[in-house]
C-alpha positions as CSV (number, residue, x, y, z in Angstrom):
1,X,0.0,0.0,0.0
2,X,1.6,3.8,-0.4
3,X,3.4,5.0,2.7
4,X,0.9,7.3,4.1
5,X,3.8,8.5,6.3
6,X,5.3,10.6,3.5
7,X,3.6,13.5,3.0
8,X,2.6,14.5,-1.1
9,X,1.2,17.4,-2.5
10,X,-0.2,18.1,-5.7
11,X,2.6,20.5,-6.2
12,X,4.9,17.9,-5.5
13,X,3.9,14.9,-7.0
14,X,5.4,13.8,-10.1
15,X,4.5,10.1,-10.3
16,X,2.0,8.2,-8.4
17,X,1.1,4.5,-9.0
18,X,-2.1,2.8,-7.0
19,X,-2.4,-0.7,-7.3
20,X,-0.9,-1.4,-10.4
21,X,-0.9,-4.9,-12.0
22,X,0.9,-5.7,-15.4
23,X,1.0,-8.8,-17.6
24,X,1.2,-10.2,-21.1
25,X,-1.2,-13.1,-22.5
26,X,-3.2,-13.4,-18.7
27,X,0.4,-13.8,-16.9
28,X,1.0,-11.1,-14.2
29,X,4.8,-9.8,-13.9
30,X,3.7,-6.6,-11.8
31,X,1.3,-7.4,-8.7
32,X,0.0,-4.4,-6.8
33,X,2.5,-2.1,-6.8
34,X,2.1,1.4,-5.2
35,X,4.8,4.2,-5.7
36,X,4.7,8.0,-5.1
37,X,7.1,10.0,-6.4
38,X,8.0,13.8,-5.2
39,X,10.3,16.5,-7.6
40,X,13.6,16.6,-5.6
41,X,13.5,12.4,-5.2
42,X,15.9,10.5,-7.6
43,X,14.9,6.9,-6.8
44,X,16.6,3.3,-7.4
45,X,14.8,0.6,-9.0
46,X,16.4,-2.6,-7.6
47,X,15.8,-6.3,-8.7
48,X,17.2,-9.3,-10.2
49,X,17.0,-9.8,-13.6
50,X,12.7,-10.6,-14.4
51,X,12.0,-8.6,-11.4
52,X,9.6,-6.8,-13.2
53,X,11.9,-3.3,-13.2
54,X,11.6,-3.0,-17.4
55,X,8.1,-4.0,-17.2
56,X,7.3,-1.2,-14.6
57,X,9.1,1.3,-16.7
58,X,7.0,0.1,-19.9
59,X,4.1,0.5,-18.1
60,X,4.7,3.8,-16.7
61,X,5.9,5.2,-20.1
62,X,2.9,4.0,-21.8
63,X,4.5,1.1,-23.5
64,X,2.3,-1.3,-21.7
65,X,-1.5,-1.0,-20.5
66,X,-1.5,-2.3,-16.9
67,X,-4.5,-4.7,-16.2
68,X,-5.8,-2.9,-12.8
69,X,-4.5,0.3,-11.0
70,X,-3.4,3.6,-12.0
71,X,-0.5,6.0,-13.2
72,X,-0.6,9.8,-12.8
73,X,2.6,11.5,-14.4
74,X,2.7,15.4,-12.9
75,X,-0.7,15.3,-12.1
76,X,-1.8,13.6,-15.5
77,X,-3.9,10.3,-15.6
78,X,-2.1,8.7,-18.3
79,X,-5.0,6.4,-19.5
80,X,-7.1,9.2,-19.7
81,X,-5.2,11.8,-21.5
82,X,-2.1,9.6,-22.8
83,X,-0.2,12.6,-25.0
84,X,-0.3,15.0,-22.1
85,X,1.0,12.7,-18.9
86,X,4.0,11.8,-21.8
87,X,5.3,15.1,-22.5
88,X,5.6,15.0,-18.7
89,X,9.1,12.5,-18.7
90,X,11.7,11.7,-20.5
91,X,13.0,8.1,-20.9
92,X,16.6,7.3,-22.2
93,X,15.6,4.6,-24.3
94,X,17.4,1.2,-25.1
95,X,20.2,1.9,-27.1
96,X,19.4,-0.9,-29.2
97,X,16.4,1.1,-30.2
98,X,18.0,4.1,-31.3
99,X,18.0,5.0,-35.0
100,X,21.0,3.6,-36.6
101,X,20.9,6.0,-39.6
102,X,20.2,8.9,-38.2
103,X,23.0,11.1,-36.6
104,X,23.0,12.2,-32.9
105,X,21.9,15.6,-34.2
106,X,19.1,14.1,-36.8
107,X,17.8,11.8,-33.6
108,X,18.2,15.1,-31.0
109,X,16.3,16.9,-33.6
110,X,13.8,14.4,-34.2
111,X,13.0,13.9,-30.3
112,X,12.5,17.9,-30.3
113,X,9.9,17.6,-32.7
114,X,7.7,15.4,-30.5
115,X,8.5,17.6,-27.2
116,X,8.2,21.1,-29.1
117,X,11.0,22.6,-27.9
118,X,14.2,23.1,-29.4
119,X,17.0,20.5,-30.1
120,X,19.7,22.1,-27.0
121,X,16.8,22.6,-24.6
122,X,18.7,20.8,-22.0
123,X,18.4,21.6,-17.9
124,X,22.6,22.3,-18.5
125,X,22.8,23.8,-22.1
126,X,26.5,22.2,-21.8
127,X,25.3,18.9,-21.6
128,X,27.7,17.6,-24.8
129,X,30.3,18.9,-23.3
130,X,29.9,17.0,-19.7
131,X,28.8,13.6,-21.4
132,X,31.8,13.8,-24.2
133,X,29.3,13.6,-27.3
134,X,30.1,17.1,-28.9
135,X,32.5,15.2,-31.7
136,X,30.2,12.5,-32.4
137,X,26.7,14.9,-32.8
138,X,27.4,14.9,-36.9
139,X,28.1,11.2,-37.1
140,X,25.4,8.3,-37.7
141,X,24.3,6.6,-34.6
142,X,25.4,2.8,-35.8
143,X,29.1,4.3,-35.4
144,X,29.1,4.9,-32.3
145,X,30.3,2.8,-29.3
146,X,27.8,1.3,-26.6
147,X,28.8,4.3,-24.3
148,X,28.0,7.3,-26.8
149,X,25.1,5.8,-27.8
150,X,23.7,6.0,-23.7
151,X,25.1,9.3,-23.8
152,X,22.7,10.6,-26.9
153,X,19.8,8.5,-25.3
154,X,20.6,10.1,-21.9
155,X,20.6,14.0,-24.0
156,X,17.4,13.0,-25.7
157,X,15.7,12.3,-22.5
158,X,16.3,15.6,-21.1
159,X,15.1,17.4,-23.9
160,X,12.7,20.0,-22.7
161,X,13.6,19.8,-19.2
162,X,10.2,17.3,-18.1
163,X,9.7,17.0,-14.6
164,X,9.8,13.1,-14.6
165,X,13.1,11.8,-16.1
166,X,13.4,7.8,-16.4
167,X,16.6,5.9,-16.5
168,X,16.8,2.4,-16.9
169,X,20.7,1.4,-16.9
170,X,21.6,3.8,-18.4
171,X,25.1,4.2,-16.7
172,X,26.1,1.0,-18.2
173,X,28.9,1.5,-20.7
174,X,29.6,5.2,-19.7
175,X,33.4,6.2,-19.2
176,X,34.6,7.1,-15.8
177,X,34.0,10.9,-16.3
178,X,30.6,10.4,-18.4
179,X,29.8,8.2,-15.5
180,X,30.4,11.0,-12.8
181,X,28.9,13.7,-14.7
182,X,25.7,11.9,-15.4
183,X,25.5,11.6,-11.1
184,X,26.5,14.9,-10.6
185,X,23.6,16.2,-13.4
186,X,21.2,14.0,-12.2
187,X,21.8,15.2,-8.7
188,X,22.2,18.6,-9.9
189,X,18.2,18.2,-11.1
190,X,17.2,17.0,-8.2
191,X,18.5,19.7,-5.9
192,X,16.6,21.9,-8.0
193,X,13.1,20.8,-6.8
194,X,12.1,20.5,-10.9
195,X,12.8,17.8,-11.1
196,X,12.4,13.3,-10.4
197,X,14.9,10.7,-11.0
198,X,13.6,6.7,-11.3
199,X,16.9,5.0,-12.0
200,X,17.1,1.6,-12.3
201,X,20.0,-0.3,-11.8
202,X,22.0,-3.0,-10.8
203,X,24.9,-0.9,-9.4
204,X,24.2,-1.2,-5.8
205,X,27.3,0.8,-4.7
206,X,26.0,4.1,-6.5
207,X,22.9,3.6,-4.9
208,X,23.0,4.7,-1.2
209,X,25.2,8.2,-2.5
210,X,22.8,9.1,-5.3
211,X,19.8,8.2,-4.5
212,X,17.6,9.6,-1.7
213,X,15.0,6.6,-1.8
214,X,15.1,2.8,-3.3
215,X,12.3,0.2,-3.6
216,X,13.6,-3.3,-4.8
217,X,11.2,-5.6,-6.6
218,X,11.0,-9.6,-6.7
219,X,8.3,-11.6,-8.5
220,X,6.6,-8.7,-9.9
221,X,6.2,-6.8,-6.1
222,X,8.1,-4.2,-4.0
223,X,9.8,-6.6,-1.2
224,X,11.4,-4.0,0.5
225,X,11.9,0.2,0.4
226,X,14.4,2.3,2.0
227,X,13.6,5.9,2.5
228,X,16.1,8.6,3.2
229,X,16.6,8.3,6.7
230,X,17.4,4.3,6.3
231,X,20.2,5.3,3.4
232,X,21.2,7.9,5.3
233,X,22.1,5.3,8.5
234,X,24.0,3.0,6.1
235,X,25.9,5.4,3.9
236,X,28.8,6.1,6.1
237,X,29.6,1.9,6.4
238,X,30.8,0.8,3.1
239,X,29.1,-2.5,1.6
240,X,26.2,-2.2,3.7
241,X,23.4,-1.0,1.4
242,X,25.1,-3.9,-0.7
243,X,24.7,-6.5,1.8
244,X,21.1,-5.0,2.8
245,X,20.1,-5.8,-0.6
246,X,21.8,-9.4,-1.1
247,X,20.3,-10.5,2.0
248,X,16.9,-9.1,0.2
249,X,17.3,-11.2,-2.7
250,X,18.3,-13.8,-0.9
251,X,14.9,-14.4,1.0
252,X,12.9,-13.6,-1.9
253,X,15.0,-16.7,-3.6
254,X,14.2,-18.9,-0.9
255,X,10.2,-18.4,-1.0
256,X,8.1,-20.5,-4.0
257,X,7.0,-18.3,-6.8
258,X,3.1,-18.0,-6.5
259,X,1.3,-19.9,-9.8
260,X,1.1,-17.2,-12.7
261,X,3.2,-14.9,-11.1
């Protein structure tokens, strides 16, 4: 159920789900999952792999219909009024979706388009610069290395500056710097009070110094949350978020998967 101790106000609220449930062909991979979202939160999605954390994101960027429940983007309902609660995020997509053909320019331009804003409306007009893309703007996507490629997804995603910005792994293959800057920036938008981060990953180390909340999934559920306070407490002792979370997935290993879940 949502944690009725955190206080949300409309202002506030950027993403709310009630109760969701998602499947494909009758078979449920997200059960009843509630999650409120506030502009200043960046939040880790945790799970192992067919948790359910890609098929919350689908859902929630309106790639999936859930099956029960509800998602409100900034307000918006987004089975109600689909093209208004999706100019509300931005989601770095898959790289393995990106347009091959197209250069990082074409694609940046292309994304624009949809948002109706320019091509460099970024939150940090340097952006290139900090993510180390500048050079490879001109060039055809299916040049570039698994790295630049997250890079123009990540710019993409921040076109327009939404109030909701999605990340799923998108850290893999970034260089050391990239890496940092991408923290820093995503950090840097949360401090503002603009903006949301949902980040899922598997790093677990970044997790306790970027995030300010976490909710880790197993079987299609949230088994376990950590609020600020509870990161806060194991921040300063290296390894233990880590081993918070191992023991996690370790209990949820150990109990039968329900039938058609």
């Amino acid at each position: 159920m949502v944690d009725v101790d955190r206080e949300f106000t409309a202002a506030q609220e950027v993403l709310r789900l009630s109760n969701l449930n998602v499947g494909y062909g009758g078979h449920l991979v997200i059960v009843g999952v509630d999650l409120l979202m506030q502009r200043g939160d960046i939040v880790g999605l945790l799970g192992a792999n067919g948790s359910g954390k890609s098929t919350l994101i689908k859902a929630i960027t309106g790639q999936l219909r859930p099956s029960a429940g509800e998602i409100v983007v900034d307000g918006i309902d987004l089975a109600r009024t689909p093209e208004r609660a999706k100019a509300r995020f931005g989601l770095a997509v898959d790289v393995a979706d990106l347009p091959q053909s197209l250069s990082g320019q074409q694609y940046l331009e292309l994304v624009a388009s949809l948002r109706s804003c320019p091509a460099a409306d970024w939150p940090d007009s340097n952006l290139p610069a900090r993510l180390g893309m500048s050079a490879w703007l001109d060039r055809p996507i299916g040049e570039y290395s698994l790295g630049t490629r997250a890079k123009i997804s990540i710019a993409a995603a921040l076109l327009g500056s939404p109030p909701l910005l999605i990340f799923d792994e998108c850290l893999n293959g970034l260089d050391p710097l990239a890496a940092w800057e991408m923290k820093s920036l995503m950090m840097e938008l949360a401090a503002s009070g603009r903006h949301a981060v949902l980040i899922s990953t598997h790093d677990l180390e970044t997790v306790p110094r970027l995030c300010n909340r976490a909710v880790f999934l197993a079987r299609g559920k949230v088994a376990r949350s950590w609020e600020p306070d509870d990161l806060a407490r194991m921040r300063p002792t290296p390894g233990a978020f880590e081993e918070c979370v191992i023991g996690t997935l370790k209990a949820q290993l150990e109990v039968p998967p329900r039938f058609g879940i």
